[in-house]
C-alpha positions in Angstrom: -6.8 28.7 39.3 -10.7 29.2 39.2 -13.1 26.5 40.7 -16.9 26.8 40.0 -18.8 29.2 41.9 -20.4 28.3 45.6 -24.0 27.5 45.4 -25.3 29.7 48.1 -28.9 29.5 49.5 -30.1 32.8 51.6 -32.6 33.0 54.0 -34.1 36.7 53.7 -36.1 38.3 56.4 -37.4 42.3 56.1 -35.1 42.6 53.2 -31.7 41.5 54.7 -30.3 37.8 54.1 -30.6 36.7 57.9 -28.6 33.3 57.3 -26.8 32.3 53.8 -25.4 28.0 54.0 -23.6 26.8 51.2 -22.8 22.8 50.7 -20.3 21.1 49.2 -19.5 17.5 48.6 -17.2 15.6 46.3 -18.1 12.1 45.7 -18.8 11.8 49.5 -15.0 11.9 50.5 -14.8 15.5 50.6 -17.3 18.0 52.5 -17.2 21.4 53.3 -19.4 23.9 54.3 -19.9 27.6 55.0 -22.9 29.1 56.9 -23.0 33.5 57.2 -25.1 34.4 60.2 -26.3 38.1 60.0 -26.0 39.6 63.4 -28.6 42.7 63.5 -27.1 44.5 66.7 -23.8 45.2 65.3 -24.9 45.1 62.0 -22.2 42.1 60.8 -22.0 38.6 59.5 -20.5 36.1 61.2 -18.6 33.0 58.9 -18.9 29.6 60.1 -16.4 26.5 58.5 -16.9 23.0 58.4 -15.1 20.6 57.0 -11.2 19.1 57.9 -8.2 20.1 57.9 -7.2 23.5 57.7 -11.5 24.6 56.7 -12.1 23.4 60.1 -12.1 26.5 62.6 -13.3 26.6 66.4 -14.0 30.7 66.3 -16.0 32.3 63.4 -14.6 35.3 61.4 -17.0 38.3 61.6 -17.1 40.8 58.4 -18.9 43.5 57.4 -20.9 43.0 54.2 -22.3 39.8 53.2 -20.5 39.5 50.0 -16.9 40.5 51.7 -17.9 37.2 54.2 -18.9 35.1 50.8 -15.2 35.9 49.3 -13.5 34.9 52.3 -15.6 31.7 51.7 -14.4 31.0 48.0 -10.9 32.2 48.9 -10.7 30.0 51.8 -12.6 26.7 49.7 -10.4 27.8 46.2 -7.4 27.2 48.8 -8.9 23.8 50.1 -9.4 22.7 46.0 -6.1 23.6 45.2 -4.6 21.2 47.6 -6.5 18.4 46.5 -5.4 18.9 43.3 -2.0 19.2 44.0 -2.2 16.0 45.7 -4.3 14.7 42.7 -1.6 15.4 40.6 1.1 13.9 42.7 -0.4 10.9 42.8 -1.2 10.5 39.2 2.4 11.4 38.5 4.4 8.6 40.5 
């Protein structure tokens, strides 16, 4: 199942996107958000989750490229989506 794409804002600096946040919110029930730090001395970027549940995560994940970090995003808020729907749908059914 495909949800839309993230809206992602960057914050570019010297060429490199320095910070990237992306927002999202579903009739104000549901709120999650991703922030990618760039961290220049080893050269990575560092994912940050918010939200509840299973989004929610005390240690960031650190990756290599900014786009590898930005599909761990949409993996990881495609997961969150397809939950709500499954429990969408199991409540429309009964």
């Amino acid at each position: 199942m495909q949800f839309k794409k993230l809206a992602w804002k960057d914050i570019v600096s010297d060429g490199t996107v320095v910070c990237s946040n992306c927002k999202i919110n579903l009739c104000g029930i549901i709120s999650m958000e991703f922030k990618i730090n760039h961290e220049p001395k080893e050269n990575k970027y560092i994912l940050y989750s918010f939200g509840k549940g299973s989004l929610r995560k005390l240690q960031p994940d650190t990756y290599d490229s900014l786009e590898e970090a930005k599909n761990v995003a949409y993996r990881k808020y495609n997961d969150e989506m397809s939950r709500i729907k499954k429990a969408v749908d199991y409540l429309v059914a009964t």
